[in-house]
Backbone as a ProteinNet text record, in pm:
[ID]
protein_1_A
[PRIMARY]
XXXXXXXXXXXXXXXXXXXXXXXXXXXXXXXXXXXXXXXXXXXXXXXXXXXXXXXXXXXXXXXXXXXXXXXXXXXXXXXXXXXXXXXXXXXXXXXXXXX
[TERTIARY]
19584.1	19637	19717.2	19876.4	19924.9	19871.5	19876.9	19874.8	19960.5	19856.7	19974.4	20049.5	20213.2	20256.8	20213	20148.5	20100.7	19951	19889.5	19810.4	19832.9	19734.8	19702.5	19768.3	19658	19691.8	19829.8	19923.9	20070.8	20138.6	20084.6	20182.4	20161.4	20059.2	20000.5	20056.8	20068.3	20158	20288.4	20356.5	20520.3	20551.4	20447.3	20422.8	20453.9	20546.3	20544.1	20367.4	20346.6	20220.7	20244.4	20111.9	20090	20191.4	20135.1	20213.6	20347	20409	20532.8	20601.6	20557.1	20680.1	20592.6	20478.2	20477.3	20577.1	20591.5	20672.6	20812.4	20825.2	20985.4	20995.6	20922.9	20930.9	20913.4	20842.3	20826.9	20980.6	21031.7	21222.9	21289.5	21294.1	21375.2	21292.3	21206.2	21143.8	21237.2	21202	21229.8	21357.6	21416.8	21601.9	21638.3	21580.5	21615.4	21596	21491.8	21431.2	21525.1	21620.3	21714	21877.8	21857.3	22023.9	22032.3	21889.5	21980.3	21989.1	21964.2	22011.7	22108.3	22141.8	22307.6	22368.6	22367.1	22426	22467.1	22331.2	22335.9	22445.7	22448.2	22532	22679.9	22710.8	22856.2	22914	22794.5	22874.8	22833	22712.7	22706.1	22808.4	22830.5	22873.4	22787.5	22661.9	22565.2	22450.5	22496.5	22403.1	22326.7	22321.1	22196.2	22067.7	22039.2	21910.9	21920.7	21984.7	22004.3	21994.2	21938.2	21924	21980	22149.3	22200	22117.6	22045.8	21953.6	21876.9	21812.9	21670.9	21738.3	21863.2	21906.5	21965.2	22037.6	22060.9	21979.7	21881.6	21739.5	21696.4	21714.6	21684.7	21802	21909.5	21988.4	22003.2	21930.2	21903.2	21842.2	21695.7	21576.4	21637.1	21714.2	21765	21873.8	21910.4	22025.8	21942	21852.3	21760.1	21646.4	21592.3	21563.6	21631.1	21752.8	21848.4	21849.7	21833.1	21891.2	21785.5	21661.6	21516.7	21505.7	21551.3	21537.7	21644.6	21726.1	21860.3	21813.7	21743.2	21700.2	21580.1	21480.4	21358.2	21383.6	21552.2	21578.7	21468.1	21449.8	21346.8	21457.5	21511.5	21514.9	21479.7	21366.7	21276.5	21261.2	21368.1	21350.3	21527.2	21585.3	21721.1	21810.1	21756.2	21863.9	21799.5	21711.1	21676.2	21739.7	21741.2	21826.1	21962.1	22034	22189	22202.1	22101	22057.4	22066.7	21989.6	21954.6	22036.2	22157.3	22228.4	22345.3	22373.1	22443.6	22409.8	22299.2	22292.8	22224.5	22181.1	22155.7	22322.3	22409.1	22545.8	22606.1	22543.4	22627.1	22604.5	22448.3	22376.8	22499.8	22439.2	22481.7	22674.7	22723.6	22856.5	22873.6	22803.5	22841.8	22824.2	22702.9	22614.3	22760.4	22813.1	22908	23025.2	23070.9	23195	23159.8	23023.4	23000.3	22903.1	22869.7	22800.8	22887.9
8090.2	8039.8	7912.6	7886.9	7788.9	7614.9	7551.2	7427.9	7414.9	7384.3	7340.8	7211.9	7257.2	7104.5	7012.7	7044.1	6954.5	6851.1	6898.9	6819.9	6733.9	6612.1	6482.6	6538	6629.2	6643.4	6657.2	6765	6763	6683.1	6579.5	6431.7	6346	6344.5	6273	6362.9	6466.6	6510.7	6481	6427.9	6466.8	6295.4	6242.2	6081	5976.4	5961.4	5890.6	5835	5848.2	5813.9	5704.6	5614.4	5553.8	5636.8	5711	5729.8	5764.2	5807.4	5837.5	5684	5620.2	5453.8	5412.3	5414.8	5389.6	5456.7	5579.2	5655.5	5600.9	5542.9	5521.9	5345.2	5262.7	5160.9	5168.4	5229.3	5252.3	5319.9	5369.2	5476.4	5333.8	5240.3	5130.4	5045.3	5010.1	4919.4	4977.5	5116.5	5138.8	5108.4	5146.8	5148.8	5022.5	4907.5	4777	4740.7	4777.5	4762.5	4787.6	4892.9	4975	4871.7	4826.9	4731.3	4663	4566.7	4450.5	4520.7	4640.7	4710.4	4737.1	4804.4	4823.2	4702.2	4622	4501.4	4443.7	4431.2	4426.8	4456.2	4627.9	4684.8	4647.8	4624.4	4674.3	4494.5	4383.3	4255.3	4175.9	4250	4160.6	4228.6	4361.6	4431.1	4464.9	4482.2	4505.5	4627.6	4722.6	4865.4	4839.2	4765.6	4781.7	4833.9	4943.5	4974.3	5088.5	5111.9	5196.8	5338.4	5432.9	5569.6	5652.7	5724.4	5771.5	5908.5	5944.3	6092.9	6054.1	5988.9	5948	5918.5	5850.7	5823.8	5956.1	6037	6203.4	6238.5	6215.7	6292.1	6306.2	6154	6105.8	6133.4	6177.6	6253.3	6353.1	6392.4	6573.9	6586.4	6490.8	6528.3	6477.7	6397.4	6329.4	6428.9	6502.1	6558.9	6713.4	6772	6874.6	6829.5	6713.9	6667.1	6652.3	6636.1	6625.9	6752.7	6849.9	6983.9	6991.6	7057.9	7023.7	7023.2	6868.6	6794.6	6879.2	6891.1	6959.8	7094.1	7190.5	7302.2	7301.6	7203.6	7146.7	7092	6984.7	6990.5	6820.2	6751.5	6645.1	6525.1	6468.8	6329.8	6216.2	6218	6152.7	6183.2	6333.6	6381.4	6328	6373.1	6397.6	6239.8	6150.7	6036.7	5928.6	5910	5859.9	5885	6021	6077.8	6022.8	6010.7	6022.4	5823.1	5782	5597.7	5654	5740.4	5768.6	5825.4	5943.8	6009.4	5878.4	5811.9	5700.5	5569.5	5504.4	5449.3	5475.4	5654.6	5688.5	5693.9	5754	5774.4	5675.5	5528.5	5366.8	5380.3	5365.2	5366.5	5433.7	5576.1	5622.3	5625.3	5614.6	5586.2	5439.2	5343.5	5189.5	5183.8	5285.4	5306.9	5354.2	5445.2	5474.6	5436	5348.4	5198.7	5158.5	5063.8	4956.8	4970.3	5113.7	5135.7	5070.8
-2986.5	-2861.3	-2890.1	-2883.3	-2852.8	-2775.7	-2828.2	-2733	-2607.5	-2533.6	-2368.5	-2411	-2402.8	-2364.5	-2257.5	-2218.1	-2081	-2121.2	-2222.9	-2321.1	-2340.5	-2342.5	-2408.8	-2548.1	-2602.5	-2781	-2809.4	-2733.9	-2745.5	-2756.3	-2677	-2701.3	-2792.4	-2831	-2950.8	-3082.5	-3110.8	-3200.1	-3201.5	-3049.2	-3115.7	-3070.7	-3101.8	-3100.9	-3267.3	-3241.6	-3400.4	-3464.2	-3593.9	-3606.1	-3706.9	-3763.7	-3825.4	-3956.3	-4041.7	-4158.8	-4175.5	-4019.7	-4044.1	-4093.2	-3999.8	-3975.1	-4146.1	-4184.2	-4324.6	-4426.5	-4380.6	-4472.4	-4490.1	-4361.1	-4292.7	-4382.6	-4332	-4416.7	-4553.5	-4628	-4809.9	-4851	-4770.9	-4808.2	-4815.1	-4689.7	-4664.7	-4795.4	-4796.6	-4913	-5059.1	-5141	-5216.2	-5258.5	-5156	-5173.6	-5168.9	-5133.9	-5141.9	-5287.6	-5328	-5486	-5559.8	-5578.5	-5624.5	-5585.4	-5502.2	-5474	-5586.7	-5666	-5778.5	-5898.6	-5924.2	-6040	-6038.3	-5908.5	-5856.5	-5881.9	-5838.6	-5838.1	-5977.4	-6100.6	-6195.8	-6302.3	-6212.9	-6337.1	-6280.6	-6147.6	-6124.9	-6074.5	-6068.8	-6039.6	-6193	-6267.7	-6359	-6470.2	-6432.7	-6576.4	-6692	-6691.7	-6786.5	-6748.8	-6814.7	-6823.9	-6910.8	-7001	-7119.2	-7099.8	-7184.1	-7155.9	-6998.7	-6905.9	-6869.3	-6884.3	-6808.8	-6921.9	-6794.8	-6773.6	-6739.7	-6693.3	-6846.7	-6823.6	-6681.1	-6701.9	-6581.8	-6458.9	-6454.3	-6350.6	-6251.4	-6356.2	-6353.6	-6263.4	-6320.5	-6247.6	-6141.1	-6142.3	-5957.6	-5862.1	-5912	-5835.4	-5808.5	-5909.3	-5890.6	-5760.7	-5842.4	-5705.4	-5563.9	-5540.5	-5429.5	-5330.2	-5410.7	-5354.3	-5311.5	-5379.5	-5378.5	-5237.8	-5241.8	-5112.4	-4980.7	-5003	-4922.1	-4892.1	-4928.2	-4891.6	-4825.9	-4870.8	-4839	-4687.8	-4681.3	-4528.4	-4417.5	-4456.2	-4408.4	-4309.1	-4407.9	-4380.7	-4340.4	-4330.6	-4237.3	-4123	-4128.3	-3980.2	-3929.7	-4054.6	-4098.4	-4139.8	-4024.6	-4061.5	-4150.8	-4112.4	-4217.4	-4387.4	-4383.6	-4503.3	-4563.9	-4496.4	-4507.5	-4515.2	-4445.6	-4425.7	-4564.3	-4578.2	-4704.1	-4831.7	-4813.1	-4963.2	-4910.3	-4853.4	-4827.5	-4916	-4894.3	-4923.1	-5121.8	-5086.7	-5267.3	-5341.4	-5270.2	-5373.5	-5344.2	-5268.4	-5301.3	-5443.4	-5437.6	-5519.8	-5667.2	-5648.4	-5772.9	-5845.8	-5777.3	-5806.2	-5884.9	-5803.4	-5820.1	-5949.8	-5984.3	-6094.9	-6243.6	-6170.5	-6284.8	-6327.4	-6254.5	-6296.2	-6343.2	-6283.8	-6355.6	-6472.2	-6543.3	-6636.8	-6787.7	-6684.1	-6787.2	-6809.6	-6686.4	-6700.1	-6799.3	-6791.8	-6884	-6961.4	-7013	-7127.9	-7226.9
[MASK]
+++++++++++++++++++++++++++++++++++++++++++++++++++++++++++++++++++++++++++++++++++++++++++++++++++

């Protein structure tokens, strides 16, 4: 048997919860973490130690999430990555300016 939309419980499901807005702040946290590397490589000019492969990676998974979210129709899935295949990108192309 379906839930009544007319339910207490119904609304409390399509109620933002505690872990979403955690989820939502740890995406915004992370990607801030990720700006002074960016920064690093493309105002200081220094990739050293950089590993293009790994960075690869996280674009893989980022852009594969992106799809993910896309076809889930999940916000929460989808707009984060668009933050990530951007500055995995920064990453990895500054990586190979100033390797």
């Amino acid at each position: 048997m379906a839930p009544d939309p007319a339910t207490p419980a119904a609304d409390a499901a399509q109620s933002p919860t505690v872990m979403n807005r955690l989820l939502g702040a740890m995406s915004i946290f992370t990607l801030l973490m990720t700006v002074p590397q960016v920064l690093t490589i493309w105002v200081g000019h220094q990739a050293a130690g950089v590993s293009v492969v790994s960075w690869s990676a996280y674009l893989v998974s980022a852009v594969l999430w992106f799809w993910y979210g896309l076809q889930q129709r999940d916000r929460n899935i989808y707009l984060p990555c668009v933050g990530w295949v951007a500055l995995d990108a920064a990453v990895i192309v500054g990586a190979v300016v100033y390797a």
